[in-house]
Phi, psi and omega in degrees: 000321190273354171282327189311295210322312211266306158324312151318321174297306212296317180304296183319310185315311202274320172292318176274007140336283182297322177311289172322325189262321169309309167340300211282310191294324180300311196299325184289331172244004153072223183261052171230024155267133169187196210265053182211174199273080175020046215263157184229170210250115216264096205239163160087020187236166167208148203226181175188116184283142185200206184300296183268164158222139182263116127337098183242127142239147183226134172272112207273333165280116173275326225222147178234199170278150155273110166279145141295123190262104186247011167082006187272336204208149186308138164252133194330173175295148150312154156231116172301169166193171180031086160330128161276135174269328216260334154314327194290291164347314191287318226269326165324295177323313163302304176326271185346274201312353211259340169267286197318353184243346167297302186278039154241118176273336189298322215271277187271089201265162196049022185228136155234158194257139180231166175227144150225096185292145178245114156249113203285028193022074222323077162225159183297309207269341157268008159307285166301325192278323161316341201277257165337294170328317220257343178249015174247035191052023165075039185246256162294133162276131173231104183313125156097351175238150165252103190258014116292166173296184142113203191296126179294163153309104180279329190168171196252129159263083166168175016254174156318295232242158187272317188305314171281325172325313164309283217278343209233354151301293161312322167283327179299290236293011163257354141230040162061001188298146185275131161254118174257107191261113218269337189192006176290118178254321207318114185297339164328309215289349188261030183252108186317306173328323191266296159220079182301340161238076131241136189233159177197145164288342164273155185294195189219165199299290200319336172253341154289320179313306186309311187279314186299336198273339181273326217270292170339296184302301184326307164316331200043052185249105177266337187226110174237137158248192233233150141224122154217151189300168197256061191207199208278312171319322186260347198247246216320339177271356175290318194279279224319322180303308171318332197253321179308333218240004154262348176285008197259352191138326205283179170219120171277135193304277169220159178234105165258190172227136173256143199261110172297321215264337167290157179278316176299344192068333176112030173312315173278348182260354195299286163337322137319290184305318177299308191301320179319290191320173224225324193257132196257015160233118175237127163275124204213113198246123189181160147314131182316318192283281201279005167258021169256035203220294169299293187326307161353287202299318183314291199310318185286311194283347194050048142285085171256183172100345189252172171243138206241140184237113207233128207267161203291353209268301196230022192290354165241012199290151171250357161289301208288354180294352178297144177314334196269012193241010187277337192274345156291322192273316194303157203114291199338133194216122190197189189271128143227144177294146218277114202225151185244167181276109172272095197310294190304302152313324176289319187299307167351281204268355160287330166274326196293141167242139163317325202262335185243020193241006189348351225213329176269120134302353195249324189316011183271301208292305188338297176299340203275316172275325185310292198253022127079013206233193184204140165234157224257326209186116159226158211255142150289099173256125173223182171217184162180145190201164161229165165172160168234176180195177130229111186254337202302310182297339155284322195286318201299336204218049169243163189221092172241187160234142178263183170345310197256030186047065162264125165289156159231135157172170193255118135272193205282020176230028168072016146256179160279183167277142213283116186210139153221155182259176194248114175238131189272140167246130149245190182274138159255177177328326221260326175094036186209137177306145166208160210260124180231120188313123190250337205188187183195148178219121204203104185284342193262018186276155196293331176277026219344055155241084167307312194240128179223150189198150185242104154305333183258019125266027181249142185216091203261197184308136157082033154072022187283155180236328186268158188305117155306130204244144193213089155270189145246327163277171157269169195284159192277121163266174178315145149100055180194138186237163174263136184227114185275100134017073182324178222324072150244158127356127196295329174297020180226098184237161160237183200239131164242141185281132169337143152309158164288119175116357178233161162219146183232115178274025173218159100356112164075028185299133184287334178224124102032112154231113192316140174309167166273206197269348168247033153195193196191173181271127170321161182311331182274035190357082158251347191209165184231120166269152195295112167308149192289146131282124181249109184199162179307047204289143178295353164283298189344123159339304182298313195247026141281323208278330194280331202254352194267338180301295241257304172317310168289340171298308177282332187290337195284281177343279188316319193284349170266338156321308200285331198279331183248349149299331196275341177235038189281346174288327189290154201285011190262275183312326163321276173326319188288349198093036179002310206257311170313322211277336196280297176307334172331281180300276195327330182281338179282330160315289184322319204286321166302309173325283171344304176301321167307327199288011175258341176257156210069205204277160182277116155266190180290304169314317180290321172297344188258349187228327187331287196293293183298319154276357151337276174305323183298302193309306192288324165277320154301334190276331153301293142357291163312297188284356181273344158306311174277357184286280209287345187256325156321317183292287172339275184305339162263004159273352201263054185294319194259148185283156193066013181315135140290341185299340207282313156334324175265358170281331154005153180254002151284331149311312141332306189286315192306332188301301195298338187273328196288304187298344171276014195260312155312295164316326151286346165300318201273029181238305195301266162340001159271266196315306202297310175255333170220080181304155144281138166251166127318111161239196182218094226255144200264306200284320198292315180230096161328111193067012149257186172207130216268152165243118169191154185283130197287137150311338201089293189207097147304328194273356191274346185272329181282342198258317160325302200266326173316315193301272153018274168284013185256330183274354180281335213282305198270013183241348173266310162262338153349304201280292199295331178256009176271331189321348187253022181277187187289153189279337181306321198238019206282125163271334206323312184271020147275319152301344198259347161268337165286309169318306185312337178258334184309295193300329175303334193254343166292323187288338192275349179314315199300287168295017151274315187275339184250008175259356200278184170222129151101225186274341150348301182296293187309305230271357177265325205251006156289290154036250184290344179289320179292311173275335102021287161292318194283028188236326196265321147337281155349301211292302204286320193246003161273315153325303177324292186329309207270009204242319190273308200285312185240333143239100200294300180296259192345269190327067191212161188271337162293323150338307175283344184233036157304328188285339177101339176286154177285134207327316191270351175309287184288355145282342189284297175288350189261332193259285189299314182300279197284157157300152160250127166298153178280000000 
C-alpha cells in the first residue's frame, strides 16, 4: 500500500510541476499565444508528379550534428552529414522503377506514377516527421488533415531501419495505407494486430538469427561475443541471437551495445573489450553508419585478428569497403539479402548528371562522393504534392515471378520469402574490399538443406584458408569428456580422461561410453577392442613348461614302480610293504597327471572332475602313506610271539586303511558334485581389459573341506610317523614320513594365501604347482632312499643287515614276513 501511496505522491508532484511552468509560460508570453499549428521549414525530399503517387524514405544522409539540448529554447532543425552512396542507390532504385513502370504501357496503362522521397537522415524524428509531411500532403505538416489537392497516395516505400518503421507503421496502419519496408527486421513488425498494412521485402531477424546461429555452429565457433546497436533492431536481434545460438551449443562471450545516440557509439569502450575477450568470432548486428564509428576506433586501438559475423544491416556496405578497413574487417563473413545483377540499373545509375536531375537535391553529394570531387554551386531544389489511397488488398494478396525466376509475395504476417545469400570479404582487385557470395540459406528449398556453404571459397583473416577456431576451452581430443567449470560458461570446460572402460571417438565429447562386456579400451581410449582372453593354455610358456613337469614327473613315478617290481625279492623292498609301496607310487602317478587337468581351455567336463579327482587321488596317495605309517608302528610293536598285534600287520589291513580314508573323501566330493558343481565362467572384473577363463567352484566351502580333509589325514600320518621315530633305523620308514608330511603340508599351507592373493591364470598355475611340489616331496622323502639302496648300495639290501641292530630274529621276521608281502 504504501509503494502505490509514494507513486500517487510521486505522479501528483510531477503534474503539478508541469502545470506550475506552463502557468509561468503562458503568463510570459501574454497574448502572443493562440490557436495555431506550428509550422518548419521542410527539406531533403524530391517529388515528380503524376496520377498516383508512391511515397519513399530513405536515410539518404546517415549522420546528423549532435546538439545539446537544455530545454530552455525550441531546439534547431536537424543538420544532415555523411553522404550514404548505397542509400542514395537504394532511394534511385525506386526513381528507376518507377520510370520503368511508366515506359511500360502493359502495367499502367493511362496511369503515371509519380513519387515523393523523403529524406530521414536516419533519425526518428525525421522518420515521423517525413511520415506526417507526406499524409498531410507534402505542403505543411498537419496532423489528421489532408489540406492539399492532387495526386492520391498509393502507398509508402520505407524505412530503412526497424525503429523509424516501428514508428511510421503506427501511424500508416491507422489509416490502413500500405507500408512497404526494404530493410526493417524487427519480428514485432510482423504482428497484424499492431500494423495490419505493414509489408517488407526482407525476412524478419527471427530467421536470420536463426540462420546465423546455424551458420556459427556449422564453423564450429563455440565462443562468440555479441555487438548490437541499442534501438529496436539491434536489442531484439540481440535476444534472439543470444538464445539462438545457445540452443545450437555455443556460448556468448560477451553482449555489449552500441549507443547510436552517442557520437562516439561507445566506440572506445566497445574496443577495449573486444581486444580483452578470448573469443576470436563477434557477431555484430547494426547499421553500417554506426557500426563504422567502431571499426574507426578498432583500427586505431590495432584490433585485428577476429572474424566478424555480419547481419544483413551491414554485410554488403560499401562505407565500410574502404582499403583501409581491411586489416579489420577481411574475413568477414555474414547474411546479405539475396539479389541478382540489374544491368539496366547499373547503366542507369552510370548516366545520371547533375544537369538532367534537376528535382534531386542530393545528386551533387552523389557526384561528389562517386568521383571524389567538390562542386563550387548547387542548386535548391524543393517540391510538393499531396494524395490519399487504398491499395492494401493488392498489396496483401500479390504474387509474381521475377526476372531471375524468384517468387515474390507477403505471407500472411507481410513477409517474404526466406533466402539469403551468405558472403565473404576479401580484398580486391581495386584495392577495396569486396563481398563475394560463398553460400545461400534458403528456408524454401526443396530439398531441406536451408544452409550450403562453400568452404573453399572462403577466405578468412591474413589470407588463411583453414576455419579460424573461437573457443574458450580447447577441445577435448577423443578418449577424453569435458568437465564443466562451476559458475562458468557451459564452453569454459576442462577435458577429463574417460573412466576405466569407457570410451570417447569424437573431440569435446561430453560423456564417456563404457565398452561392451567382451572388449575394452585402447590405450588412447577411443575405441573398444576385442578383449585378451586368459586362462592357463598349453601355448603359454608357463603352461606348456607346468605340463611337461607333470608328464615328466609321472614318468619318473612309473620308472621307480618298475625298479621295485623288478626288485621286489629284495629285503629293502620287502621291509617297505610291497604292495603298499606299489599303490603308493601308482597314486604318485596319478597325481603328477591330475595337473594337467588344470592346463587348457576350462570346458565344462573339466571343470567338473578337475578338482574331485584332484581330492581323490591326493586321498589314496595319503591314505597310503597313512597305511604304511600305522603298520610300521604295528609291527614293531608286535614284539612277542602270539602277540595279538600281529594279526593286525595282515595286507588287509592296509586296504582297510586306505578304503576307509578315499572313501570319506569321496563322500564330500560326492555332496559337491550334487548340490554346487563347478562351472566355467568367465570373469570381467578381476583385469582390466581382459576376461579372466576359469572354473568356478562352486560351493567354496566344500573346495575348502576337500583340501582340509587332505591336510587332516598328512596332518595324522605326520604324528604317527613322529611318534614311530626311535624305532631301529634298519627297518624305520618313519622319519621319511615325517619329512614328507612335512614338506606335503608345509606346501598347502603356504598354497593358501598364494592362491587367494594370485589372478587370472595365476590362481590355477599355483595350484598346479602346489600339486607338483607335494607330490614331488613325498616321492622324494619316502623312494629316493630306497632307491638309492637297490642301486648304489647293493650290500646294505641284504637280510644280515636288517638284523646287524641287535634286535631280535623274530622282530625282523615279523617285518620281512608278517609286514611285507610275499612274492611268489
Amino acid at each position: 500500500m504504501q509503494m502505490y501511496q509514494r507513486l500517487g505522491w510521486f505522479l501528483l508532484s510531477t503534474t503539478w510541476l508541469l502545470c506550475t511552468f506552463a502557468v509561468e509560460v503562458c503568463a510570459s508570453s501574454g497574448s502572443k499565444l493562440g490557436c495555431r499549428l506550428p509550422s518548419e521549414e521542410i527539406t531533403g525530399y524530391m517529388s515528380r508528379p503524376g496520377d498516383i503517387f508512391i511515397a519513399g524514405t530513405f536515410p539518404v544522409n546517415l549522420e546528423r550534428v549532435y546538439i545539446d539540448l537544455n530545454f530552455t529554447r525550441k531546439p534547431p532543425e536537424l543538420t544532415c552529414q555523411q553522404f550514404g552512396s548505397e542509400y542514395y542507390k537504394s532511394m534511385r532504385a525506386l526513381v528507376f522503377a518507377v520510370e520503368e513502370v511508366n515506359a511500360n504501357p502493359e502495367i499502367l496503362p493511362n496511369i503515371t506514377l509519380g513519387y515523393h522521397i523523403f529524406d530521414t537522415c536516419n533519425t526518428l524524428r525525421r522518420a515521423a516527421q517525413g511520415t506526417l509531411w507526406i499524409l498531410s500532403g507534402g505542403q505543411e505538416i498537419i496532423p489528421n488533415y489532408y489540406c492539399a489537392g492532387g495526386d492520391p497516395l498509393a502507398g509508402v516505400i520505407g524505412e530503412c531501419g526497424s525503429t523509424p518503421s516501428i514508428i511510421m507503421a503506427q501511424i500508416l496502419g491507422l489509416y490502413r495505407y500500405p507500408q512497404i519496408s526494404y530493410f526493417a527486421t524487427n519480428p514485432i513488425l510482423s504482428d497484424r494486430s499492431q500494423f495490419p498494412s505493414f509489408f517488407r521485402t526482407i525476412s524478419s531477424d527471427d530467421i536470420q538469427m536463426r540462420g546465423l546461429a546455424q551458420l556459427i555452429s556449422y564453423f564450429g565457433w563455440s565462443w562468440v561475443g555479441l555487438l548490437a546497436n541499442d534501438d529496436d533492431y539491434g536489442q531484439s536481434g540481440l535476444q534472439m541471437a543470444k538464445q539462438e545460438i545457445i540452443n545450437a551449443g555455443a556460448c556468448v562471450a560477451f553482449a555489449e551495445n552500441i549507443l547510436i545516440g552517442k557520437e562516439d557509439k561507445n566506440a572506445p569502450y566497445l574496443a577495449r573489450v573486444i581486444k580483452k575477450s578470448n573469443a576470436k568470432v563477434v557477431l555484430v548486428i547494426a547499421s553500417d553508419s554506426d557500426f563504422l564509428i567502431v571499426v574507426t576506433e578498432l583500427l586505431r586501438q590495432n584490433v585485428t585478428g577476429n572474424i566478424w559475423v555480419a547481419t544483413e544491416g551491414w554485410a554488403t556496405s560499401t562505407l565500410l569497403s574502404e582499403e583501409k578497413f581491411q586489416r579489420v574487417l577481411e574475413g568477414t563473413i555474414g547474411f546479405a539479402i539475396h539479389g541478382a545483377q540489374m544491368q539496366k540499373f547499373t547503366e542507369y545509375l552510370s548516366n545520371l548528371l547533375p544537369s538532367q536531375s534537376v528535382n534531386d537535391p542530393f545528386i551533387w553529394e552523389y557526384w561528389e562522393k562517386t568521383f571524389l570531387c567538390k562542386w563550387s554551386y548547387q542548386g535548391n531544389l524543393e517540391w510538393a504534392g499531396n494524395a490519399t489511397t487504398r491499395l492494401l488488398h493488392y498489396v496483401q494478396n500479390v504474387n509474381f515471378k521475377t526476372k531471375d525466376g524468384s517468387n515474390m509475395f507477403f505471407n500472411a504476417k507481410g513477409n517474404p520469402p526466406a533466402v539469403y545469400d551468405i558472403v565473404n570479404w576479401r580484398l580486391g582487385a581495386k584495392g577495396r574490399l569486396e563481398q563475394v557470395v560463398v553460400g545461400r540459406y534458403d528456408l524454401t528449398s526443396p530439398d531441406q538443406e536451408t544452409l550450403n556453404v562453400d568452404k573453399k571459397a572462403i577466405t578468412w583473416a591474413n589470407e588463411e584458408t583453414q576455419v579460424p577456431l573461437s573457443k574458450c576451452s580447447p577441445s577435448c581430443p577423443s578418449g577424453f569428456r569435458k568437465v564443466i567449470v562451476p559458475g562458468k560458461p557451459t564452453c569454459c570446460y576442462e577435458c577429463a580422461r574417460c573412466p576405466h572402460g569407457h570410451i570417447s571417438s569424437q573431440t569435446d565429447a561430453v560423456e564417456c561410453h563404457p565398452c561392451s562386456w567382451d572388449t575394452w579400451p585402447n590405450l588412447q581410449q577411443d575405441r573398444c577392442l576385442p578383449r585378451t582372453r586368459e586362462f592357463l593354455s598349453y601355448e603359454e610358456p608357463l603352461g606348456y613348461s607346468l605340463a611337461a613337469i607333470s608328464i615328466l614327473s609321472s614318468l619318473i613315478a612309473l620308472v621307480i614302480l618298475g625298479l621295485f617290481i623288478q626288485y621286489k625279492r629284495t629285503p629293502i623292498v620287502r621291509a617297505n610293504n610291497y604292495s603298499l609301496s606299489c599303490l603308493l607310487l601308482l597314486s604318485l602317478f596319478l597325481c603328477f597327471l591330475c595337473s594337467l587337468g588344470f592346463i587348457g581351455y576350462p570346458q565344462p567336463e573339466k571343470c567338473l572332475l578337475r578338482q574331485v579327482a584332484f581330492g581323490l587321488v591326493f586321498a589314496l596317495c595319503i591314505s597310503c602313506v597313512l597305511a604304511k605309517t600305522i603298520i610300521v608302528v604295528i609291527a614293531f610293536k608286535a614284539t612277542k610271539p602270539g602277540s595279538r598285534l600281529r594279526k593286525w600287520t595282515r595286507v588287509r589291513v592296509s586296504y582297510w586303511i586306505i578304503g576307509f580314508g578315499v572313501f570319506i573323501q569321496s563322500f564330500l566330493c560326492v555332496l559337491w558334485l550334487l548340490f554346487s558343481p563347478p562351472f566355467p565362467e568367465t570373469d570381467t572384473d578381476t583385469k582390466p581389459g581382459v576376461i579372466i577363463l576359469n572354473c568356478n567352484e562352486g560351493s567354496p566351502i566344500s573346495f575348502w573341506c576337500m583340501l582340509g580333509y587332505l591336510g587332516l589325514l598328512a596332518a595324522i600320518s605326520f604324528i604317527v610317523a613322529f611318534l614311530a621315530r626311535r624305532l631301529p633305523d634298519s627297518f624305520n620308514e618313519a622319519k621319511f614320513i615325517i619329512f614328507s608330511m612335512l614338506a606335503f603340508l608345509s606346501v598347502w599351507v603356504s598354497f593358501i594365501p598364494a592362491y587367494l592373493s594370485a589372478r587370472g591364470m595365476y590362481t590355477v598355475a599355483m595350484e598346479v604347482f602346489a600339486i607338483l611340489s607335494s607330490t614331488w616331496a613325498v616321492l622324494v622323502c619316502i623312494f629316493m632312499p630306497k632307491c638309492y639302496i637297490v642301486l648304489f648300495r647293493p650290500n646294505l639290501n641284504s637280510r644280515k643287515y636288517l638284523m646287524s641292530n641287535g634286535r631280535s630274529a623274530s622282530n625282523v621276521e615279523i617285518v620281512l614276513n608278517g609286514h611285507a608281502d610275499k612274492p611268489s
